[in-house]
PDB file of N, CA, C and O in Angstrom:
ATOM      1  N   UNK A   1     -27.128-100.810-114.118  1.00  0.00           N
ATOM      2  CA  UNK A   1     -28.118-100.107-113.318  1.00  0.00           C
ATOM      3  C   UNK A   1     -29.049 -99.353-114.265  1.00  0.00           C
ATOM      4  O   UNK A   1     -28.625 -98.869-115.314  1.00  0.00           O
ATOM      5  N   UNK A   2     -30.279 -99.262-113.895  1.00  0.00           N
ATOM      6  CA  UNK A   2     -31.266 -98.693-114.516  1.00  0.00           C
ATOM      7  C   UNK A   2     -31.677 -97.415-114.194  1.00  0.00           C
ATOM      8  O   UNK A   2     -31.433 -96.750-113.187  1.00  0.00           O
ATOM      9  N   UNK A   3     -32.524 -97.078-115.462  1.00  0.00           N
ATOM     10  CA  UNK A   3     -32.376 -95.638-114.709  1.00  0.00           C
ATOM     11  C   UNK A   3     -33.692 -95.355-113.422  1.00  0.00           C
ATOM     12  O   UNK A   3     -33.745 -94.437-112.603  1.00  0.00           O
ATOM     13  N   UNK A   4     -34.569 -96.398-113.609  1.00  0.00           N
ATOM     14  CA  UNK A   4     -35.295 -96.699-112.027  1.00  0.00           C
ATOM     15  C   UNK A   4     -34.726 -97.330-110.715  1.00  0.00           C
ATOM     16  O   UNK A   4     -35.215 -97.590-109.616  1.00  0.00           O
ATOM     17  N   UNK A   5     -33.820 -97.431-111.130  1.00  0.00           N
ATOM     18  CA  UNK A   5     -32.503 -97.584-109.795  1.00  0.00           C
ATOM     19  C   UNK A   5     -32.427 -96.220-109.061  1.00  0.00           C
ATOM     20  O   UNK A   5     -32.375 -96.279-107.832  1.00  0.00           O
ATOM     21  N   UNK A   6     -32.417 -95.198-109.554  1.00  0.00           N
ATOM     22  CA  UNK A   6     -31.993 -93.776-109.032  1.00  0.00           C
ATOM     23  C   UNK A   6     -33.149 -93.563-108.278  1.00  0.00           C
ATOM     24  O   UNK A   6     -34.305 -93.807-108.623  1.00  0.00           O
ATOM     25  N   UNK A   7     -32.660 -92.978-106.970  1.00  0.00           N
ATOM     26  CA  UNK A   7     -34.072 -92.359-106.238  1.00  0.00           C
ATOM     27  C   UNK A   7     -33.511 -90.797-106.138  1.00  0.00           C
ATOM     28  O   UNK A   7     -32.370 -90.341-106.216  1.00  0.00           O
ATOM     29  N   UNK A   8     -35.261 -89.958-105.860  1.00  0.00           N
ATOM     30  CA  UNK A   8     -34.443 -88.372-105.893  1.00  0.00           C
ATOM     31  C   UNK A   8     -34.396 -87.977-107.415  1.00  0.00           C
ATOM     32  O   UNK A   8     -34.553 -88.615-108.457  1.00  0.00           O
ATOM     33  N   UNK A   9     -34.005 -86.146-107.001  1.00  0.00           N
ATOM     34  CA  UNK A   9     -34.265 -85.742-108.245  1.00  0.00           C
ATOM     35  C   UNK A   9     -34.312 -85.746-109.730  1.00  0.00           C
ATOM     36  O   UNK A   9     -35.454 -85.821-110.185  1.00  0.00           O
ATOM     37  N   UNK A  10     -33.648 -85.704-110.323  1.00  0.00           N
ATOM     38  CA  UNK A  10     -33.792 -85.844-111.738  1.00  0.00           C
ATOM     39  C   UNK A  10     -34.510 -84.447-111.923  1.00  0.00           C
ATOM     40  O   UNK A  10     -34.716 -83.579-111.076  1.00  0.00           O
ATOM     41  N   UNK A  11     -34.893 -84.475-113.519  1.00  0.00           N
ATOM     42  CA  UNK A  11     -35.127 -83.117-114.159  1.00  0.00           C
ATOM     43  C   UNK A  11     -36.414 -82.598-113.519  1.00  0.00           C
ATOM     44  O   UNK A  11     -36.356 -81.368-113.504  1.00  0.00           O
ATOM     45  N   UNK A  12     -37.337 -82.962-113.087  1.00  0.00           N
ATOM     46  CA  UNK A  12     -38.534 -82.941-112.502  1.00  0.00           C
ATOM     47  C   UNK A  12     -38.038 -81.831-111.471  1.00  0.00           C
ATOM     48  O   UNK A  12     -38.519 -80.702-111.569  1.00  0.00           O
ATOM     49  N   UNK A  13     -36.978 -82.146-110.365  1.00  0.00           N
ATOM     50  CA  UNK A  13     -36.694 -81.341-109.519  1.00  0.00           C
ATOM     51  C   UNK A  13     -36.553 -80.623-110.172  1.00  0.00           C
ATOM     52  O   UNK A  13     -37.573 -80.011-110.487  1.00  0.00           O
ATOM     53  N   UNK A  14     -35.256 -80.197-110.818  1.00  0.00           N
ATOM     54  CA  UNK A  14     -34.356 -78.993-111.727  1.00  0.00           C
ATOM     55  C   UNK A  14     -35.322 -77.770-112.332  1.00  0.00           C
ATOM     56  O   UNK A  14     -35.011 -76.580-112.376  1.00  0.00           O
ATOM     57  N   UNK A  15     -36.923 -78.536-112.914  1.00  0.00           N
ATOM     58  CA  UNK A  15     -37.991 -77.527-113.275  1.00  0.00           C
ATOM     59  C   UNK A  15     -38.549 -77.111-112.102  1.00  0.00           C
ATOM     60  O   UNK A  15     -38.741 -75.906-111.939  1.00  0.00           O
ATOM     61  N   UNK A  16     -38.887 -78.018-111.127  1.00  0.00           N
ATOM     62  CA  UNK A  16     -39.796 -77.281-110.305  1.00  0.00           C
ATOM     63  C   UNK A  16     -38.906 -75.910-109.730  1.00  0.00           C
ATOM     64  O   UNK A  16     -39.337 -74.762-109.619  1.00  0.00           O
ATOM     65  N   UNK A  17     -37.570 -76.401-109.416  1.00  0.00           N
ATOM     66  CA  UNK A  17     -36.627 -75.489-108.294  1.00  0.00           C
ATOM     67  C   UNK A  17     -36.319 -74.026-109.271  1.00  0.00           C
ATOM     68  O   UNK A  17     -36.243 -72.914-108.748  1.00  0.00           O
ATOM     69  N   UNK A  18     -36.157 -74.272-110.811  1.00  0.00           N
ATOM     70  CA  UNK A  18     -36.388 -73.212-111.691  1.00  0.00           C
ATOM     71  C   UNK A  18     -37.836 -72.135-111.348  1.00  0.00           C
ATOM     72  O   UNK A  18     -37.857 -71.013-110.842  1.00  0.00           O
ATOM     73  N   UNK A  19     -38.678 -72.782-111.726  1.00  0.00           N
ATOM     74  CA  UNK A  19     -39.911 -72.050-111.726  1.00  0.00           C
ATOM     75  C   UNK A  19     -39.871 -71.191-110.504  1.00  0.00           C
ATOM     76  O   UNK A  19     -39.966 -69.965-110.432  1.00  0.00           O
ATOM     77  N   UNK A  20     -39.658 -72.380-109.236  1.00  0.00           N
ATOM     78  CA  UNK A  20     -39.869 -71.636-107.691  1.00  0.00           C
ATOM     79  C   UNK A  20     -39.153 -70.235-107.677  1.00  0.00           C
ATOM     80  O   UNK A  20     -39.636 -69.201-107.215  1.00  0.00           O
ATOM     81  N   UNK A  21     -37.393 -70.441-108.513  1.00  0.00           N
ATOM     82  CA  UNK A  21     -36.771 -69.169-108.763  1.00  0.00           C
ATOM     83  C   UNK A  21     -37.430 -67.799-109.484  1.00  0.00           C
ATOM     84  O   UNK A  21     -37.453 -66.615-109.146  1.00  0.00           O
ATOM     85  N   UNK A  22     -38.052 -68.673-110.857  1.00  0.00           N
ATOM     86  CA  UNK A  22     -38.509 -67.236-111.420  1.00  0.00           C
ATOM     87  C   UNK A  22     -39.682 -66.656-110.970  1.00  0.00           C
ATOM     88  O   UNK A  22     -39.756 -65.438-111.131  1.00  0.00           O
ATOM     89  N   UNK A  23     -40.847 -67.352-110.318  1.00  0.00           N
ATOM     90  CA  UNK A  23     -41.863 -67.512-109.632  1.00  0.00           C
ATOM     91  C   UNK A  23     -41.599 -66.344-108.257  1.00  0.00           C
ATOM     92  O   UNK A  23     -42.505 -66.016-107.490  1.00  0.00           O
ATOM     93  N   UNK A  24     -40.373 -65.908-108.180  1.00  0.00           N
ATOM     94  CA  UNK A  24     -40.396 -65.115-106.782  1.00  0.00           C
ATOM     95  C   UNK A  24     -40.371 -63.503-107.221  1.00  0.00           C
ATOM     96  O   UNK A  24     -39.643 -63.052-108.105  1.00  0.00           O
ATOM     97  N   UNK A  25     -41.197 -62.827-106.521  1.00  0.00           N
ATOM     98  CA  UNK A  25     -41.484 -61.274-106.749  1.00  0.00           C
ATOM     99  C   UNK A  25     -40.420 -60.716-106.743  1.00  0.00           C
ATOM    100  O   UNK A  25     -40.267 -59.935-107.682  1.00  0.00           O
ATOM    101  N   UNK A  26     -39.118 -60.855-105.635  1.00  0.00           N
ATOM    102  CA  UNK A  26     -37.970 -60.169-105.520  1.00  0.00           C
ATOM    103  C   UNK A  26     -36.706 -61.192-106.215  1.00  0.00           C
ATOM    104  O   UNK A  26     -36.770 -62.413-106.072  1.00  0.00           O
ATOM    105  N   UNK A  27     -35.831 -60.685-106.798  1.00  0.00           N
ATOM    106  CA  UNK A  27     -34.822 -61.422-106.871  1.00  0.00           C
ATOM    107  C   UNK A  27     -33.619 -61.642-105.857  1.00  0.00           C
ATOM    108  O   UNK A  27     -33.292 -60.534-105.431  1.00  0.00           O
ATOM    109  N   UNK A  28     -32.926 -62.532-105.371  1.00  0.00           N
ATOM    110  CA  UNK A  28     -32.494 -61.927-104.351  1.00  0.00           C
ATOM    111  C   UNK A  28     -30.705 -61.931-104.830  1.00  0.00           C
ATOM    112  O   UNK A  28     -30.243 -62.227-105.932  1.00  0.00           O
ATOM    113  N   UNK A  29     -30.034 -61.541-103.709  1.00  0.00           N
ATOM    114  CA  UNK A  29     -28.803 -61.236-103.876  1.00  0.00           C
ATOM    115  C   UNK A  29     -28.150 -62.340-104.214  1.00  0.00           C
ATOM    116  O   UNK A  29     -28.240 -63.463-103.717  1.00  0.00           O
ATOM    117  N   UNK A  30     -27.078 -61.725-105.629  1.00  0.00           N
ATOM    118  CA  UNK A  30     -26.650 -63.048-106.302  1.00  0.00           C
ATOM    119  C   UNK A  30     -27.148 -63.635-107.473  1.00  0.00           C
ATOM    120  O   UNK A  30     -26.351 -63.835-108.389  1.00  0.00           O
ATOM    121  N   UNK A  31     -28.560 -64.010-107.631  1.00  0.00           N
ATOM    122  CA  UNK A  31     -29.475 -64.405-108.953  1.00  0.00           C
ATOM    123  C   UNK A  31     -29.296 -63.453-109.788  1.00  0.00           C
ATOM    124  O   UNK A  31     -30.260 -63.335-110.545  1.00  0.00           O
ATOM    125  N   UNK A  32     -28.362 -62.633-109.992  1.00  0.00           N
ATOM    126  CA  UNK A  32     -28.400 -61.911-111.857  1.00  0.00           C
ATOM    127  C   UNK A  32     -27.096 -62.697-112.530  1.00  0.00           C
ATOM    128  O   UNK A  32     -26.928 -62.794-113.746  1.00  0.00           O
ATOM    129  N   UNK A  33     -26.346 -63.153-111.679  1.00  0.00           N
ATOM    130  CA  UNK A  33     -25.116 -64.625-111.974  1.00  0.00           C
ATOM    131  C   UNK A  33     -26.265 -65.729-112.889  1.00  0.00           C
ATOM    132  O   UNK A  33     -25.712 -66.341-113.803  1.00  0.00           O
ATOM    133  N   UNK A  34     -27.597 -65.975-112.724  1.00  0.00           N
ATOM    134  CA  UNK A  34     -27.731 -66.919-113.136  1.00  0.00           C
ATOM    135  C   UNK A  34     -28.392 -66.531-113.680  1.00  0.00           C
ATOM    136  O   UNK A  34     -29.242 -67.420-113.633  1.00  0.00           O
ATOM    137  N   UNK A  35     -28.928 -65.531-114.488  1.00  0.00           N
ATOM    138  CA  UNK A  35     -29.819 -64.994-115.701  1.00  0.00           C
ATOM    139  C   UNK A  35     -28.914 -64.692-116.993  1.00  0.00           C
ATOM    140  O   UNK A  35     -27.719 -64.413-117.088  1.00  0.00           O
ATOM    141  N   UNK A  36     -29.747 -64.823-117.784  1.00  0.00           N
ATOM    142  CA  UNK A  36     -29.520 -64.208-119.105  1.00  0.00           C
ATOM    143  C   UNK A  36     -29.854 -62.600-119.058  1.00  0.00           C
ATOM    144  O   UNK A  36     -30.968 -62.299-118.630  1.00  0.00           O
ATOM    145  N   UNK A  37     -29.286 -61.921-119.321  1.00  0.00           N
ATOM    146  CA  UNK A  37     -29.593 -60.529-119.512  1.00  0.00           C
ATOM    147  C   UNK A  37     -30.104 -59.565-120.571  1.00  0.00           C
ATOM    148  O   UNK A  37     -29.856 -59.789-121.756  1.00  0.00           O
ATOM    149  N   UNK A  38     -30.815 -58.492-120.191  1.00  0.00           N
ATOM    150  CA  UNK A  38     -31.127 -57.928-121.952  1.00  0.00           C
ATOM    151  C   UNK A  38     -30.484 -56.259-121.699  1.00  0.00           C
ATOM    152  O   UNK A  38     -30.405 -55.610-120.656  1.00  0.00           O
ATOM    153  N   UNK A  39     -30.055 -55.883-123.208  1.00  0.00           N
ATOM    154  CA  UNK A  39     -29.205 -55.137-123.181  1.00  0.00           C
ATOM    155  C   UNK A  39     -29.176 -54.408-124.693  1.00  0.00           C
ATOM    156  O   UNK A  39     -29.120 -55.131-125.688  1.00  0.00           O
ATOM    157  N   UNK A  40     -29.203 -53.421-124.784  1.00  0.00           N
ATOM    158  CA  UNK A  40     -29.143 -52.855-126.499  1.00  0.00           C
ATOM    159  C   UNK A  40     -27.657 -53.570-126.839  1.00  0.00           C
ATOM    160  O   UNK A  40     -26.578 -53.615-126.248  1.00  0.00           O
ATOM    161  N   UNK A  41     -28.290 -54.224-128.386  1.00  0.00           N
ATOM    162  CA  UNK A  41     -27.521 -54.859-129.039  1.00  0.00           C
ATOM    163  C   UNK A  41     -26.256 -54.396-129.496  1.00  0.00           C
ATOM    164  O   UNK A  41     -25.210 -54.997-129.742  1.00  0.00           O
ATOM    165  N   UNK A  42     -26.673 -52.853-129.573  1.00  0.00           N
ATOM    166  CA  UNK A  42     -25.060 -52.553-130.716  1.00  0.00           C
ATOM    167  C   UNK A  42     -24.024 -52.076-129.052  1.00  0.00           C
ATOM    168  O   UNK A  42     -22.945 -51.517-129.250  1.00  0.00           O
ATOM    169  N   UNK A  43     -24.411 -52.317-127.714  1.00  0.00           N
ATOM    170  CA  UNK A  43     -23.756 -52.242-126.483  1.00  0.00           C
ATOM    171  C   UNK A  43     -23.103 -53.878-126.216  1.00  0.00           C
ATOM    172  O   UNK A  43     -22.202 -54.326-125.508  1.00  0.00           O
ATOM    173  N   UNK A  44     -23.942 -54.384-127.050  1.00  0.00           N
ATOM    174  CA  UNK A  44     -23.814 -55.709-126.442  1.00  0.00           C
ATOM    175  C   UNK A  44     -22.220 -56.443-127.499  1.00  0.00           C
ATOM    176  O   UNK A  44     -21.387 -57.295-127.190  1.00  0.00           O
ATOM    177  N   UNK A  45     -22.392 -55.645-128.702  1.00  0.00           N
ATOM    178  CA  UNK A  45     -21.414 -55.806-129.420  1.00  0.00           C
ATOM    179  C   UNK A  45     -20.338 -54.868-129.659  1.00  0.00           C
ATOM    180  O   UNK A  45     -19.566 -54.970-130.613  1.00  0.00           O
ATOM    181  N   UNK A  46     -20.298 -54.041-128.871  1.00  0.00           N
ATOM    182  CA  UNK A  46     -19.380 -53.270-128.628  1.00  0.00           C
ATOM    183  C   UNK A  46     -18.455 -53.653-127.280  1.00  0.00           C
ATOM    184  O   UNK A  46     -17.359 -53.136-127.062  1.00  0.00           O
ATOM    185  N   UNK A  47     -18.914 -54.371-126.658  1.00  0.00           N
ATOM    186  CA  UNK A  47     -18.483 -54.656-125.796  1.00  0.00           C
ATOM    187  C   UNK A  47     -17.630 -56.218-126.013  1.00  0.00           C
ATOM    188  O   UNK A  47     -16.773 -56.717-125.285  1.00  0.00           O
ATOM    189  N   UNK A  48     -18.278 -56.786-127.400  1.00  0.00           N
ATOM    190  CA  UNK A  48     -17.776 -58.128-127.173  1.00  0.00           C
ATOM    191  C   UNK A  48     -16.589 -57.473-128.429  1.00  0.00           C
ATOM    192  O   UNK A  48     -16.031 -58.263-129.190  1.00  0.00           O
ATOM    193  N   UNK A  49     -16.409 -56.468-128.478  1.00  0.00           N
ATOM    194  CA  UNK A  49     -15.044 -55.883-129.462  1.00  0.00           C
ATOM    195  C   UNK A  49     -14.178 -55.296-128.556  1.00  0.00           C
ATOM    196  O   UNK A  49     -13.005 -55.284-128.931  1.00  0.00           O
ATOM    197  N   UNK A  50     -14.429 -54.762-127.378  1.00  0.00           N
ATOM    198  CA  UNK A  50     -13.373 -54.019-126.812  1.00  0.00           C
ATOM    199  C   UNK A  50     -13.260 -54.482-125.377  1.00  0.00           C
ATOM    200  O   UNK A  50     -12.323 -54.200-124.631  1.00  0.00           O
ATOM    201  N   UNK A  51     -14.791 -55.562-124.926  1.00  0.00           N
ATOM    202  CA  UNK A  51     -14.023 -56.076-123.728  1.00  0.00           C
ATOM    203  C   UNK A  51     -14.698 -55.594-122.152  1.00  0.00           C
ATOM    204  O   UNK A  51     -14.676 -56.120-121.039  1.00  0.00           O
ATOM    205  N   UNK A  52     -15.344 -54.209-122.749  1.00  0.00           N
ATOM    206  CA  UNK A  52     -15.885 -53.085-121.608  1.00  0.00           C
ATOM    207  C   UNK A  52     -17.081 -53.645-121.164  1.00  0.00           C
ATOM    208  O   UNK A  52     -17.810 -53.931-122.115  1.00  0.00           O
ATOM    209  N   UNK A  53     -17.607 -53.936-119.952  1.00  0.00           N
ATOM    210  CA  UNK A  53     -18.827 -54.124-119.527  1.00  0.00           C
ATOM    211  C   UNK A  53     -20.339 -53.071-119.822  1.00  0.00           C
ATOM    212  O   UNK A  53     -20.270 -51.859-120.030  1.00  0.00           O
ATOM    213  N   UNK A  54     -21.288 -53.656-119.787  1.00  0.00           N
ATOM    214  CA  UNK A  54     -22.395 -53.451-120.325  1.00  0.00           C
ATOM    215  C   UNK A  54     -23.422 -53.497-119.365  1.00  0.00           C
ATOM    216  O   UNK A  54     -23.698 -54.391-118.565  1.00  0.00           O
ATOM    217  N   UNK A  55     -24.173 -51.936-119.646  1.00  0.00           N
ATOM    218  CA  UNK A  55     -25.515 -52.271-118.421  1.00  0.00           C
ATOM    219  C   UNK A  55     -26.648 -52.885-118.499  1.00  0.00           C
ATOM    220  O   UNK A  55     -27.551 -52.159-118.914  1.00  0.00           O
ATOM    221  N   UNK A  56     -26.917 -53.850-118.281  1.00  0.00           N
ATOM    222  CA  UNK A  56     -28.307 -54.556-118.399  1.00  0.00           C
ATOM    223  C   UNK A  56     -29.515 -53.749-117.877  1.00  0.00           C
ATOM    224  O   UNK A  56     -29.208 -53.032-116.925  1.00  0.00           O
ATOM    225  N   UNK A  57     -30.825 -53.677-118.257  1.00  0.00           N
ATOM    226  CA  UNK A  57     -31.808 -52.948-118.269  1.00  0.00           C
ATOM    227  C   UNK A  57     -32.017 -53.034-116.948  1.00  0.00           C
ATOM    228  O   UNK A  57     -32.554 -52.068-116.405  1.00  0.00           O
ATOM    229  N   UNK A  58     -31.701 -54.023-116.268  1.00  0.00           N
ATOM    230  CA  UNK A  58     -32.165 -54.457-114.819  1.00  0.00           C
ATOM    231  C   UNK A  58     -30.841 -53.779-113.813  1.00  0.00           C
ATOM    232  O   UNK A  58     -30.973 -53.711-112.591  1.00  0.00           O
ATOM    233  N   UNK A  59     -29.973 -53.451-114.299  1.00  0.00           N
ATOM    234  CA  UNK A  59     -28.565 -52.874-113.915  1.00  0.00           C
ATOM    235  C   UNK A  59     -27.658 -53.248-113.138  1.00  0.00           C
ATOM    236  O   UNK A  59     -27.094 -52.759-112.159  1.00  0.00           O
ATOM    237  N   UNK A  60     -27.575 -54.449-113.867  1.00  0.00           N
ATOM    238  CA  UNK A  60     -26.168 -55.279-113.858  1.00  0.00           C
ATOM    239  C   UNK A  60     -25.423 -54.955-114.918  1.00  0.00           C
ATOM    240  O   UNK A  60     -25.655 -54.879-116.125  1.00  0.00           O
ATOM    241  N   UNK A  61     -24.223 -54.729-114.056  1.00  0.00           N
ATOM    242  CA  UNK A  61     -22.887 -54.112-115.009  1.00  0.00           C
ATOM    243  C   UNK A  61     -21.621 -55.511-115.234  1.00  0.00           C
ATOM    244  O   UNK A  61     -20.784 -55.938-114.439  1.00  0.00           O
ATOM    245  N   UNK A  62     -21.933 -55.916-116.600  1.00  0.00           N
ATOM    246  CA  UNK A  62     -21.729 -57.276-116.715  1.00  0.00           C
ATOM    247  C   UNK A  62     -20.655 -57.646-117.957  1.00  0.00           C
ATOM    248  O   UNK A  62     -21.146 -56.945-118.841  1.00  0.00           O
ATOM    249  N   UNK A  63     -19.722 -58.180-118.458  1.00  0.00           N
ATOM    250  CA  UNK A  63     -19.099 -58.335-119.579  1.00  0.00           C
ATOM    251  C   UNK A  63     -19.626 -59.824-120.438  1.00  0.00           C
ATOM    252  O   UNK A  63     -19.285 -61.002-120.339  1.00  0.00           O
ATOM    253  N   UNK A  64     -20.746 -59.001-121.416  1.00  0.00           N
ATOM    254  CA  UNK A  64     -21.498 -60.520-122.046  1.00  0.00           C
ATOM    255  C   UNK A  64     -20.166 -61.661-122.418  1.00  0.00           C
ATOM    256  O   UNK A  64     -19.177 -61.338-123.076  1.00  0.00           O
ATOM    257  N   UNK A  65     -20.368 -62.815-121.927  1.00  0.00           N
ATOM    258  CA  UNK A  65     -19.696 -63.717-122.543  1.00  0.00           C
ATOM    259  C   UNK A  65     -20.246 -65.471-122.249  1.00  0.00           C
ATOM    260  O   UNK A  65     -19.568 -66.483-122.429  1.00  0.00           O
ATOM    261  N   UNK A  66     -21.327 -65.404-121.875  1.00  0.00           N
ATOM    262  CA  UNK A  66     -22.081 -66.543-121.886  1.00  0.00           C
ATOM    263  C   UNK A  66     -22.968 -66.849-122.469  1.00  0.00           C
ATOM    264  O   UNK A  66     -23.870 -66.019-122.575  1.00  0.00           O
ATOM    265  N   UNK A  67     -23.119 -68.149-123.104  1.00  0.00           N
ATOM    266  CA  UNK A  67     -24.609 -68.099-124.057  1.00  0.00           C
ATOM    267  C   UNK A  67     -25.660 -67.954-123.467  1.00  0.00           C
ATOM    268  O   UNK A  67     -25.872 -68.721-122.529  1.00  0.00           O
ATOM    269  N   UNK A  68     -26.346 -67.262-123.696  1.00  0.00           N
ATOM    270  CA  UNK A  68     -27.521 -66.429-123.358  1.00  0.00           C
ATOM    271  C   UNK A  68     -28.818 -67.541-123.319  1.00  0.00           C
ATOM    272  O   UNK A  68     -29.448 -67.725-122.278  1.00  0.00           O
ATOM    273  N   UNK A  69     -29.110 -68.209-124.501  1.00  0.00           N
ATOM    274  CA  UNK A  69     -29.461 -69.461-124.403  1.00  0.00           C
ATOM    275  C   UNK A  69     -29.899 -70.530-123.639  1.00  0.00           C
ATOM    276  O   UNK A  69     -30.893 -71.255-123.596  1.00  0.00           O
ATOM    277  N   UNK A  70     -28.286 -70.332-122.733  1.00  0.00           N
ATOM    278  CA  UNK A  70     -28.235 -71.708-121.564  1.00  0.00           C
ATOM    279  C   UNK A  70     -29.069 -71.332-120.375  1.00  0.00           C
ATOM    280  O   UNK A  70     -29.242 -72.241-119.563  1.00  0.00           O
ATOM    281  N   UNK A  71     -29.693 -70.015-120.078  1.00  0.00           N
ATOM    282  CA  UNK A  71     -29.777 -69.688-119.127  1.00  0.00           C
ATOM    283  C   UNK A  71     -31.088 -68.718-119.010  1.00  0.00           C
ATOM    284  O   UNK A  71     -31.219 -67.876-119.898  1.00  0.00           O
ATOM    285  N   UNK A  72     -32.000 -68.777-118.042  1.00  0.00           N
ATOM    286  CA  UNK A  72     -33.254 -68.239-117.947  1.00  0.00           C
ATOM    287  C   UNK A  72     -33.315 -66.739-118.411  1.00  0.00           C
ATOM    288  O   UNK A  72     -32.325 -66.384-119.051  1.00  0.00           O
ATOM    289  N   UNK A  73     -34.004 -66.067-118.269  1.00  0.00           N
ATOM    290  CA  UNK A  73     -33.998 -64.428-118.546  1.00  0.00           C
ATOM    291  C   UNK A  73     -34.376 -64.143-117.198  1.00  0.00           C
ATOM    292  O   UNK A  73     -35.134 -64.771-116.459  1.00  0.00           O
ATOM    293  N   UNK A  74     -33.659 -62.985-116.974  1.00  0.00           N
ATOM    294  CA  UNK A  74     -33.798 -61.995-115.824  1.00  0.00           C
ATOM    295  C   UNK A  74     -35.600 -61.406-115.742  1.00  0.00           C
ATOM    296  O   UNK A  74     -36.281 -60.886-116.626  1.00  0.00           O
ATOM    297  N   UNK A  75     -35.930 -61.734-114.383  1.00  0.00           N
ATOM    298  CA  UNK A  75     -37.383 -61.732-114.869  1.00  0.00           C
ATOM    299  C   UNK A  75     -37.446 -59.806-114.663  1.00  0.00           C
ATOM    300  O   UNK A  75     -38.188 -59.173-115.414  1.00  0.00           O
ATOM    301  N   UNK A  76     -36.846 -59.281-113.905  1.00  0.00           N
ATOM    302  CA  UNK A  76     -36.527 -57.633-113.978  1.00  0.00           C
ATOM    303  C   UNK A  76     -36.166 -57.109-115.554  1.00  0.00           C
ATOM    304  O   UNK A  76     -36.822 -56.262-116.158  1.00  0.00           O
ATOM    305  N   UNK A  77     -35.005 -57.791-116.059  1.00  0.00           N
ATOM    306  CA  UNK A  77     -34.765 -57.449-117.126  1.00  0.00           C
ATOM    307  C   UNK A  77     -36.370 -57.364-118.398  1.00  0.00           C
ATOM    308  O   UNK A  77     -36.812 -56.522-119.180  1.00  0.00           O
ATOM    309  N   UNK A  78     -36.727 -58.638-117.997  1.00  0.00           N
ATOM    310  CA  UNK A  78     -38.256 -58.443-118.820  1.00  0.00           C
ATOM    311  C   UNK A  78     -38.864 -57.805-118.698  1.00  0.00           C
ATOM    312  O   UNK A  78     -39.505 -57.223-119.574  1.00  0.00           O
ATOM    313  N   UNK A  79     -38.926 -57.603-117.162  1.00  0.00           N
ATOM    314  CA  UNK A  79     -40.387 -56.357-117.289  1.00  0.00           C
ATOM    315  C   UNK A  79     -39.901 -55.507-117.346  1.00  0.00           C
ATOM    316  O   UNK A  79     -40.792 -54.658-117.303  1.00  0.00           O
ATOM    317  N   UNK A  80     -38.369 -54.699-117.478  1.00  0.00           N
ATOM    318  CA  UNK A  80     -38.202 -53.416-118.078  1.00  0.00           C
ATOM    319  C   UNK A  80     -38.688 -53.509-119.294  1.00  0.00           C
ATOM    320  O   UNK A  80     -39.592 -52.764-119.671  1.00  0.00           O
ATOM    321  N   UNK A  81     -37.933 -54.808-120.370  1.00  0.00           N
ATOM    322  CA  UNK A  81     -37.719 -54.673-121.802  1.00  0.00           C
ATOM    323  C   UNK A  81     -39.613 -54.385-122.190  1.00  0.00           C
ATOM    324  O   UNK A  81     -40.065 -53.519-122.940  1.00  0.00           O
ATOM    325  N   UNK A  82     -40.304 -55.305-121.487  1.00  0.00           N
ATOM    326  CA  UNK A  82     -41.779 -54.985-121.349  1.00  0.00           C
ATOM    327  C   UNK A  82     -42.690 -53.398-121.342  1.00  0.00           C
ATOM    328  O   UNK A  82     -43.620 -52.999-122.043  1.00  0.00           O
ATOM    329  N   UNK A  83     -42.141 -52.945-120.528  1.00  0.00           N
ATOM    330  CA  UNK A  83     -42.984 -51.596-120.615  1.00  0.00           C
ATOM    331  C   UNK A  83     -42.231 -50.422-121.478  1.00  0.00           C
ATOM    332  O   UNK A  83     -42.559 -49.284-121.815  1.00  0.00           O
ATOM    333  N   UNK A  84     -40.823 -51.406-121.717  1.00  0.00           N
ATOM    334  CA  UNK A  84     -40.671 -49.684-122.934  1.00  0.00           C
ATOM    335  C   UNK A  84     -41.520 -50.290-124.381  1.00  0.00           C
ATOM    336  O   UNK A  84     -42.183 -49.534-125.092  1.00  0.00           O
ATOM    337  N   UNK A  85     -41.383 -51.580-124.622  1.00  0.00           N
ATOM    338  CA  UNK A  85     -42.061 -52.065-125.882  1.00  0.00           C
ATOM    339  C   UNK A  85     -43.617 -51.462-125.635  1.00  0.00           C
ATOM    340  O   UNK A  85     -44.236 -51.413-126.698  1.00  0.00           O
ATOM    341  N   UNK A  86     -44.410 -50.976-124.430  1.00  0.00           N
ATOM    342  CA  UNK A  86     -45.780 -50.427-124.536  1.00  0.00           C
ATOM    343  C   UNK A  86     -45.629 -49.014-125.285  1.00  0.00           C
ATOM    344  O   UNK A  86     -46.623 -48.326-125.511  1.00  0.00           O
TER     345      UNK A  86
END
């Protein structure tokens, strides 16, 4: 089978349905599960030494242990990290 055999989404969906997510003014209940978070670093490593959860700028109280990487940024978390960098 080919891969023009497949009907339906593919990655095409996966971006649009992303964007539509970060694209929304409110976040809603539940979506900080699927963000990356931002967080002062020496909290962020203190925590990955003793285990204790950590407040994200957006204030989710969270125990980092996912790659950060795999996963979008909290669009709250930005525009905090945003206006203290002004």
């Amino acid at each position: 089978m080919s891969d023009t055999d497949y009907t339906g989404g593919g990655t095409d969906t996966l971006d649009r349905e992303l964007e539509e997510l970060l694209n929304k003014e409110q976040v809603e209940e539940g979506d900080h599960e699927r963000f990356s978070h931002y967080a002062p670093k020496n909290k962020i490593m203190e925590s990955a030494l003793s285990g204790k959860p950590v407040r994200a700028l957006c204030g989710k109280l969270w125990v980092p242990g996912r790659d950060p990487e795999k996963f979008p940024v909290c669009p709250t978390c930005k525009e905090v990290y945003d206006k203290l960098k002004k």
